[in-house]
N, CA, C and O atoms as a MOPAC input file, in Angstrom:
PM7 MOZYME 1SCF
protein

 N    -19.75900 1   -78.13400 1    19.44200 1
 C    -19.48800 1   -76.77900 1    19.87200 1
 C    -20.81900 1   -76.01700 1    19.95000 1
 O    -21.61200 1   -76.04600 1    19.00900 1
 N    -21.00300 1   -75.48400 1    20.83200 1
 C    -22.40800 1   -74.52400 1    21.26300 1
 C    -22.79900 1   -73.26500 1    21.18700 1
 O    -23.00800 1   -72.46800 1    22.10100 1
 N    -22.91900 1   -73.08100 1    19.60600 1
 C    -22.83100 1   -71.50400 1    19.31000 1
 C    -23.60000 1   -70.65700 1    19.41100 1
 O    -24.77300 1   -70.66200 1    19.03600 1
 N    -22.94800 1   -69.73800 1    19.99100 1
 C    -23.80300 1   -68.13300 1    20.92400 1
 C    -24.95600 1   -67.85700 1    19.70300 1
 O    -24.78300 1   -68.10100 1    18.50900 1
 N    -26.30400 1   -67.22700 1    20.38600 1
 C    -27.56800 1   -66.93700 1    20.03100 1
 C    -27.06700 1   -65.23200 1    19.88700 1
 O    -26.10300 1   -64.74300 1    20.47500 1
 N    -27.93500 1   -64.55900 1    19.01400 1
 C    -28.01400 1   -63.07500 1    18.91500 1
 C    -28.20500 1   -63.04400 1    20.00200 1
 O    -27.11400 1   -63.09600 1    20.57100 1
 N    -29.05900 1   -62.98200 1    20.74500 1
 C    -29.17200 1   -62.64700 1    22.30800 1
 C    -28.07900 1   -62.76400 1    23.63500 1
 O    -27.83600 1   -62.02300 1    24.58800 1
 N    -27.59000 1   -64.00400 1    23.21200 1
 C    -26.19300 1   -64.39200 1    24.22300 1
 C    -25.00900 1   -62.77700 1    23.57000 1
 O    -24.65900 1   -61.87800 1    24.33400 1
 N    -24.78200 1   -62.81200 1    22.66100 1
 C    -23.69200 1   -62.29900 1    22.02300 1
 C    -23.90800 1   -60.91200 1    22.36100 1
 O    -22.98800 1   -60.12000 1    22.56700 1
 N    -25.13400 1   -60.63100 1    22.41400 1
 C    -25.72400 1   -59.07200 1    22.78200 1
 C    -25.56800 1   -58.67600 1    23.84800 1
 O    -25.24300 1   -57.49100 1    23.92100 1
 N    -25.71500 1   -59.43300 1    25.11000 1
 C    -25.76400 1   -59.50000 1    26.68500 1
 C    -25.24500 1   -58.13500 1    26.76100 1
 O    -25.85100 1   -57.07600 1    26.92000 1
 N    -23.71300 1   -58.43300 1    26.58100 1
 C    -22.62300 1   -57.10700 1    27.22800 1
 C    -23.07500 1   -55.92900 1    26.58400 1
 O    -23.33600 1   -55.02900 1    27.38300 1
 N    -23.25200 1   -55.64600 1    25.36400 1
 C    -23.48900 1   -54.09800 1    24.87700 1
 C    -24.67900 1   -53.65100 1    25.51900 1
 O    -24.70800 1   -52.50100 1    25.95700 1
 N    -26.20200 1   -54.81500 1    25.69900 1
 C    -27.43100 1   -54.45400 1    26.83100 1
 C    -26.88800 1   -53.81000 1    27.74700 1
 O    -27.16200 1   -52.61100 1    27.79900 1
 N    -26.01500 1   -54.33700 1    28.69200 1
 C    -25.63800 1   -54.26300 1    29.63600 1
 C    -24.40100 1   -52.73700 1    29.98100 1
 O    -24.21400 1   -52.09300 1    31.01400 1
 N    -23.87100 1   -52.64100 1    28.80500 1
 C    -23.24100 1   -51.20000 1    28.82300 1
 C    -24.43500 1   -50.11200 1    28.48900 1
 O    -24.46900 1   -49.05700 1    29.12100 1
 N    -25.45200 1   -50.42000 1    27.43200 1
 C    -26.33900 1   -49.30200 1    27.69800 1
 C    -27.06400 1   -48.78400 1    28.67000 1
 O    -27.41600 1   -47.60700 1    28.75200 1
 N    -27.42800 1   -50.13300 1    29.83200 1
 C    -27.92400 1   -49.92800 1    30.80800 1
 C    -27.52400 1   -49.33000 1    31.84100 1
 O    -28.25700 1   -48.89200 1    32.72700 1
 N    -25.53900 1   -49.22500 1    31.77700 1
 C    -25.14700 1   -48.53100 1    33.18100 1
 C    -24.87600 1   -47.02400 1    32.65200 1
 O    -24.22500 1   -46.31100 1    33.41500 1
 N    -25.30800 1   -46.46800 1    31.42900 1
 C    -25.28200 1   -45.04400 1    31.27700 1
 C    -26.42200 1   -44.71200 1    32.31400 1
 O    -25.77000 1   -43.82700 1    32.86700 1
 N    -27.53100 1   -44.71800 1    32.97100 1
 C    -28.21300 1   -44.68900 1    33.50100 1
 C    -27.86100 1   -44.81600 1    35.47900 1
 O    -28.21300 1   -44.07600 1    36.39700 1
 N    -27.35300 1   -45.60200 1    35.46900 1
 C    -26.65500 1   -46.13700 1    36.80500 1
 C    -25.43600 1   -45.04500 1    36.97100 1
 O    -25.26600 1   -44.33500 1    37.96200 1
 N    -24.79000 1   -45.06300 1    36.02500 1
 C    -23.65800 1   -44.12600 1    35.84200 1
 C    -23.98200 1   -42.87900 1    35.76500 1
 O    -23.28300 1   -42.35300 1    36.63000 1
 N    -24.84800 1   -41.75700 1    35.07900 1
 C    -25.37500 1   -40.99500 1    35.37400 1
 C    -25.60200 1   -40.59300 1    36.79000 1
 O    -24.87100 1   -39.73100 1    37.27900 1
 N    -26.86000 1   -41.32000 1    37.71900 1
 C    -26.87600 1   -41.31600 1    38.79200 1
 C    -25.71000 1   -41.64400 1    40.10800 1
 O    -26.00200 1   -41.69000 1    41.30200 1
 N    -24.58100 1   -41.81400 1    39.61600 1
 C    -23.35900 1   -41.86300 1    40.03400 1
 C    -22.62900 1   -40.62300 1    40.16900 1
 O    -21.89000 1   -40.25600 1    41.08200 1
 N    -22.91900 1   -40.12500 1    39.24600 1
 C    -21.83900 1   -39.00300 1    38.39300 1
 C    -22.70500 1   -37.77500 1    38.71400 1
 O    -22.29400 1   -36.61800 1    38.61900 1
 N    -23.69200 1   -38.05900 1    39.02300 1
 C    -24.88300 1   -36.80600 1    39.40700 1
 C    -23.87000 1   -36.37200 1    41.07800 1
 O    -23.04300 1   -35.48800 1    41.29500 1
 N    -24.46400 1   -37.50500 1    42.00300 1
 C    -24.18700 1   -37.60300 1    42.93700 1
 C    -22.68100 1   -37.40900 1    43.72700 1
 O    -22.48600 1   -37.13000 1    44.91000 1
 N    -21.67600 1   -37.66400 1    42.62400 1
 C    -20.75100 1   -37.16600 1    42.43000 1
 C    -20.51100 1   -35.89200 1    42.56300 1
 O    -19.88900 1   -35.43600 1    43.52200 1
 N    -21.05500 1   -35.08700 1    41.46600 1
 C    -21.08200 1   -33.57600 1    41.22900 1
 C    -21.72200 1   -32.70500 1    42.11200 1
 O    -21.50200 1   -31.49700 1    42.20700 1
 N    -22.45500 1   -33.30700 1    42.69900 1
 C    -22.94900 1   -32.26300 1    44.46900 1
 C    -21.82900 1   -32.46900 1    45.47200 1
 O    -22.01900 1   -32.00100 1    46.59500 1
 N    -20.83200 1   -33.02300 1    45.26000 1
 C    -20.10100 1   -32.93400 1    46.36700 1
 C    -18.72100 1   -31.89900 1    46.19600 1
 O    -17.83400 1   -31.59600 1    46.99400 1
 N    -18.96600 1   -31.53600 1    44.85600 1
 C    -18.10200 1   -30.25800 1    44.53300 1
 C    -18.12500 1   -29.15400 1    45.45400 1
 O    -19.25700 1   -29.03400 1    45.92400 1
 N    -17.56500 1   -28.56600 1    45.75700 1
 C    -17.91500 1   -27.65300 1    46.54500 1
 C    -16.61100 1   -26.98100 1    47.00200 1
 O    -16.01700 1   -27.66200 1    47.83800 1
 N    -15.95500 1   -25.72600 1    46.64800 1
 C    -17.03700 1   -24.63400 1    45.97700 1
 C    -17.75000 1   -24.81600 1    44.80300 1
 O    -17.47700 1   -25.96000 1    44.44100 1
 N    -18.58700 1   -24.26500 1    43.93600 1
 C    -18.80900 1   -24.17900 1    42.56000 1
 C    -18.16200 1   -23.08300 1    41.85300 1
 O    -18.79100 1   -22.02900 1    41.75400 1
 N    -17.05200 1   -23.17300 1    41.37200 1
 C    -16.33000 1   -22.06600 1    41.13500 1
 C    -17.06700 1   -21.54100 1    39.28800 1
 O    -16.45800 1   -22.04400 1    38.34400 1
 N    -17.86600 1   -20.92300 1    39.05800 1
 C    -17.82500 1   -20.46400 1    38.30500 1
 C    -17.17900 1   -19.28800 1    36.91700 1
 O    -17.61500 1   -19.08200 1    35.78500 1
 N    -16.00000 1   -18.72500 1    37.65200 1
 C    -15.12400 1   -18.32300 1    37.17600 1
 C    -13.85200 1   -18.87500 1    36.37800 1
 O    -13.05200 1   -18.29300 1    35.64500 1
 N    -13.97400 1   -20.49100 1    36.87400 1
 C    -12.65700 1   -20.89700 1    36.46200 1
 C    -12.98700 1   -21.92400 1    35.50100 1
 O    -14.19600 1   -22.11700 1    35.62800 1
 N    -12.61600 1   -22.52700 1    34.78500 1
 C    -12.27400 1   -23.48900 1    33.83600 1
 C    -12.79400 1   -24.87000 1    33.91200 1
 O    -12.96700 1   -25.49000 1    32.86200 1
 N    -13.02700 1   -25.34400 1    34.91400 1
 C    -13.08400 1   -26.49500 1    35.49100 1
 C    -14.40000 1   -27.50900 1    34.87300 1
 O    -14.33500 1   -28.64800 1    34.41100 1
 N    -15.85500 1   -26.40600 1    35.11200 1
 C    -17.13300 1   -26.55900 1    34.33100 1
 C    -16.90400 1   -26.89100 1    33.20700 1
 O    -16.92600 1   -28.09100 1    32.93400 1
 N    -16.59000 1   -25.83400 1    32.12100 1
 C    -16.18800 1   -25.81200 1    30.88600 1
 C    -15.40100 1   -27.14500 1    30.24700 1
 O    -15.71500 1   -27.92600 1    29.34800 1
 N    -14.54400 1   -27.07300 1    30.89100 1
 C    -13.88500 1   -29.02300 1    30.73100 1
 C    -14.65800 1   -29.97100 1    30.79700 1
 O    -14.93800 1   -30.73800 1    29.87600 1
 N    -15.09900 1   -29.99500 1    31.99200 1
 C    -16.14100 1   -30.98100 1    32.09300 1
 C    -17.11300 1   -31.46800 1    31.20900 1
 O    -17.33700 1   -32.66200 1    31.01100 1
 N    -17.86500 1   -30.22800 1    30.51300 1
 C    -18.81100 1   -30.16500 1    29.67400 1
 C    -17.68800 1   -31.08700 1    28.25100 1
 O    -17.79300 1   -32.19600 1    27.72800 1
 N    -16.87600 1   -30.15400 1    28.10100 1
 C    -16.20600 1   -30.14200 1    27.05200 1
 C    -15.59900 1   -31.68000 1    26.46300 1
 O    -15.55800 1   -32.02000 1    25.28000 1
 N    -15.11500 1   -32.54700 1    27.75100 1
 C    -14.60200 1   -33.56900 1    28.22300 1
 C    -16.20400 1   -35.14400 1    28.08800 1
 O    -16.03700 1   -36.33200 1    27.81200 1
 N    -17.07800 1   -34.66200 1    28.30300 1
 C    -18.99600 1   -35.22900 1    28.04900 1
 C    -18.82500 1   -35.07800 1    27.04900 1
 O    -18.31100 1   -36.03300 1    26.46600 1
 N    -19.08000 1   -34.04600 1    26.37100 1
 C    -19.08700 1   -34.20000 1    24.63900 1
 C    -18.06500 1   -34.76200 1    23.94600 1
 O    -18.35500 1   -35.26700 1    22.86200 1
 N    -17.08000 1   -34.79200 1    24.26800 1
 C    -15.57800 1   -35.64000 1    23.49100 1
 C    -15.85400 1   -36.80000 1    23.23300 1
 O    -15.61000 1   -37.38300 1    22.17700 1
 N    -16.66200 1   -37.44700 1    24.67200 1
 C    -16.65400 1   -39.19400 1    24.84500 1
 C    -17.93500 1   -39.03500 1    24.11000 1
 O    -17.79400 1   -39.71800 1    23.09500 1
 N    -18.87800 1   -38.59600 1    24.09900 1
 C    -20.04800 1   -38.78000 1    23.48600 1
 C    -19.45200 1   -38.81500 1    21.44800 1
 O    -19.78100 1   -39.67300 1    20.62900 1
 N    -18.78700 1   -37.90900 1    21.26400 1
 C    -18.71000 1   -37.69500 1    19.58900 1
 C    -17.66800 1   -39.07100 1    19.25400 1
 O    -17.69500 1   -39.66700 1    18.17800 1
 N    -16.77600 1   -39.42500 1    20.38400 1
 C    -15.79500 1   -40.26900 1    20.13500 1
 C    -16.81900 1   -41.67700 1    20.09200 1
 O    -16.50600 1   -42.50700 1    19.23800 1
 N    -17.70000 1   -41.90900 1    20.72900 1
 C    -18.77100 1   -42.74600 1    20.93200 1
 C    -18.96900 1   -43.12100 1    19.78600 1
 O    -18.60000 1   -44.17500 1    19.26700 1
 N    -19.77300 1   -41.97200 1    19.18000 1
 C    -20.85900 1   -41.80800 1    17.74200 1
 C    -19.84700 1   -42.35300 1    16.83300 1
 O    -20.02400 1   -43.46700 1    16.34000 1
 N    -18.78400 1   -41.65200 1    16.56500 1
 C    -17.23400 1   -41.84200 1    15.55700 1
 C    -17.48100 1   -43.53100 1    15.65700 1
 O    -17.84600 1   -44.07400 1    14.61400 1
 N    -17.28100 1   -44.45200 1    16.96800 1
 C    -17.14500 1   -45.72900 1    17.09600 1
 C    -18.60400 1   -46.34500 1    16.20100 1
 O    -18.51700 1   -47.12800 1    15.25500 1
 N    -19.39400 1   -46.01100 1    16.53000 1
 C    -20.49900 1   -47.04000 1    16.12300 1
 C    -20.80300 1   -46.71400 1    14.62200 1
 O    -21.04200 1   -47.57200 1    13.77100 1
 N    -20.75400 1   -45.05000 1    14.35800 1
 C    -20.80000 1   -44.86300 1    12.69400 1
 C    -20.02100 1   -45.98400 1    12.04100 1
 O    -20.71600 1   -46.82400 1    11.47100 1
 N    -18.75900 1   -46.15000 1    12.01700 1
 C    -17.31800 1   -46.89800 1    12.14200 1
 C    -17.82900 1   -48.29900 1    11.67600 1
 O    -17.74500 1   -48.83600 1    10.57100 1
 N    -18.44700 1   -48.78100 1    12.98400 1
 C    -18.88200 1   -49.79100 1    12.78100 1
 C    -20.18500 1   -51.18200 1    12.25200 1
 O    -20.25300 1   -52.40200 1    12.10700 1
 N    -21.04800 1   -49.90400 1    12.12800 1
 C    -21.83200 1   -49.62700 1    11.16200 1
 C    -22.50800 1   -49.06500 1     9.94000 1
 O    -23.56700 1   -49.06700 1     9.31300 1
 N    -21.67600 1   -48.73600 1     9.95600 1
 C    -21.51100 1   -48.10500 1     8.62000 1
 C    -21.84300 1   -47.07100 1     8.33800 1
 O    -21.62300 1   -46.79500 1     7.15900 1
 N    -22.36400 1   -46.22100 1     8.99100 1
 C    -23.41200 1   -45.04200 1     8.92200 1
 C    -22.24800 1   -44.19800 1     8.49400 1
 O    -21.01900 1   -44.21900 1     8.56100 1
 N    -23.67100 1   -43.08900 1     7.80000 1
 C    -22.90000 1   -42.07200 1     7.74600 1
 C    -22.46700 1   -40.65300 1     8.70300 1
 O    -21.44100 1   -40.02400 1     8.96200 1
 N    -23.93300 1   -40.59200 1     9.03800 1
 C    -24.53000 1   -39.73800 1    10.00600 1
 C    -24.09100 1   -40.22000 1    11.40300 1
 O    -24.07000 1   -41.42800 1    11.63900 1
 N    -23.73900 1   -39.30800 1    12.34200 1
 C    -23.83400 1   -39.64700 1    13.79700 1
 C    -25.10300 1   -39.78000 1    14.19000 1
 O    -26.06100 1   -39.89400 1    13.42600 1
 N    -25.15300 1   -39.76500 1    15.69000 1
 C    -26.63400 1   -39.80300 1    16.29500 1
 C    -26.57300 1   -38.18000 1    16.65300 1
 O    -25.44800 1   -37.68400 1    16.70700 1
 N    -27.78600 1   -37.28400 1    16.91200 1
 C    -27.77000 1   -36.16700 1    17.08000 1
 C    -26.95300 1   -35.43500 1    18.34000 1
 O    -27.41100 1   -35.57600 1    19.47400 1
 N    -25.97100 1   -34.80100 1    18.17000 1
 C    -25.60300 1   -34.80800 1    19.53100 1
 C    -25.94900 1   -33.32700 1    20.14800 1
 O    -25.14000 1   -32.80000 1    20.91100 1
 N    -27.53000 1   -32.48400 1    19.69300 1
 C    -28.11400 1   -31.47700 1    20.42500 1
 C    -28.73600 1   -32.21300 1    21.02600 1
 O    -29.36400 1   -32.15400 1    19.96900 1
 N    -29.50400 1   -33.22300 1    21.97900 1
 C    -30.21300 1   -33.38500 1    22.51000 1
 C    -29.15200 1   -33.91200 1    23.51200 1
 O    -29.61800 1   -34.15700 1    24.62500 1
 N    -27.67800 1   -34.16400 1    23.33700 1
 C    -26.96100 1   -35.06200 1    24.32700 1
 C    -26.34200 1   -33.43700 1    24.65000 1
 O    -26.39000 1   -33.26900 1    25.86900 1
 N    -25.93800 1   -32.54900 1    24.14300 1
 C    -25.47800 1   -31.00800 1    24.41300 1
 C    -26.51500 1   -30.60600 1    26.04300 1
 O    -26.40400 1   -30.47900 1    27.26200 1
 N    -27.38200 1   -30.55800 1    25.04400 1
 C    -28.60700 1   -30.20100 1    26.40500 1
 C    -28.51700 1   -30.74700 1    27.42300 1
 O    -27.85300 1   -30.09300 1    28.22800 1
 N    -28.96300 1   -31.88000 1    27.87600 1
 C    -28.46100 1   -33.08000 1    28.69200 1
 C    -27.47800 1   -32.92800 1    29.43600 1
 O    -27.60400 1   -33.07800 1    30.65100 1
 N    -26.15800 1   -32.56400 1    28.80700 1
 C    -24.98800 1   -32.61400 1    29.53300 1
 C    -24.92700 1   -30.95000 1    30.48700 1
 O    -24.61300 1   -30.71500 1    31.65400 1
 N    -25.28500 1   -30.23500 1    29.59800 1
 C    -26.09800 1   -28.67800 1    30.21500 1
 C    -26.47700 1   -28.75600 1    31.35900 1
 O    -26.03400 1   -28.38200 1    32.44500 1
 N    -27.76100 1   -29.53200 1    30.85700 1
 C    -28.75700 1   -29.31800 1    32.51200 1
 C    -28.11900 1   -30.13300 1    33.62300 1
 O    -28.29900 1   -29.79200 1    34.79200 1
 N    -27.18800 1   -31.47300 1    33.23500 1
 C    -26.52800 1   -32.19600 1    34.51700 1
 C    -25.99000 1   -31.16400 1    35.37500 1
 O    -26.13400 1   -31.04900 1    36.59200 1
 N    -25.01500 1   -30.04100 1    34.14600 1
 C    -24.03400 1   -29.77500 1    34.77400 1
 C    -24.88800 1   -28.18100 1    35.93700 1
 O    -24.57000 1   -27.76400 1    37.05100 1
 N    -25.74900 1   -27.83400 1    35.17800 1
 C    -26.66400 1   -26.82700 1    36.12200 1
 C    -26.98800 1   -27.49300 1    37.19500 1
 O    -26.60800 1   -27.14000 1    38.31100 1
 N    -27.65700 1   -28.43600 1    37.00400 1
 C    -28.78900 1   -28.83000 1    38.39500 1
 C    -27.18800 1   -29.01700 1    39.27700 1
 O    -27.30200 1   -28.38200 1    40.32500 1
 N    -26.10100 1   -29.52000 1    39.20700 1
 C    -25.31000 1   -29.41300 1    40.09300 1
 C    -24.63500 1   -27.94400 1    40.56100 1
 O    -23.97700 1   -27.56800 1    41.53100 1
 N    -25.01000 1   -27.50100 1    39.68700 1
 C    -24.38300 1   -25.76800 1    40.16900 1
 C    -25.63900 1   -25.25500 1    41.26700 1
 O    -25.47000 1   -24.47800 1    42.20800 1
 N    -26.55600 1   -25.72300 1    40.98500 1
 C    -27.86300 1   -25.16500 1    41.97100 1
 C    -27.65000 1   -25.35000 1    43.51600 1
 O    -28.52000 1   -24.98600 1    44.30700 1

């Protein structure tokens, strides 16, 4: 029997960190095609709101599974999700 290397076994999680990036630029490109930009209504606010959910639900998973106690910081992923959601309001 031919048992998987740290590296073999790793492949897929590489490979999910790598399409936050791909996905981003997806989801960017996505968000310019909104149109109107309704700033009055609700819709933004979700959005944002809906980024941070999956992001804390994220952190929750890997603390979980590593044992941690601490999440990863999620002001620098706040910001981030901010400026996506601006540069598409521009």
């Amino acid at each position: 029997m031919n048992m998987p290397t740290f590296t073999q076994a790793d492949q897929k999680y590489r490979s999910a960190i790598e399409a936050a990036g791909r996905e981003l630029s997806a989801a960017f490109d996505a968000s310019r095609a909104v149109k109107p930009v309704n700033l009055g209504g609700v819709d933004l606010t979700n959005a944002v709101l809906l980024r941070l959910k999956s992001f804390w639900l994220t952190q929750e998973q890997i603390k979980h599974s590593l044992q941690k106690v601490y999440a990863a910081p999620a002001a620098d992923f706040f910001v981030e999700t901010v400026c996506f959601f601006s540069e598409g309001c521009t």
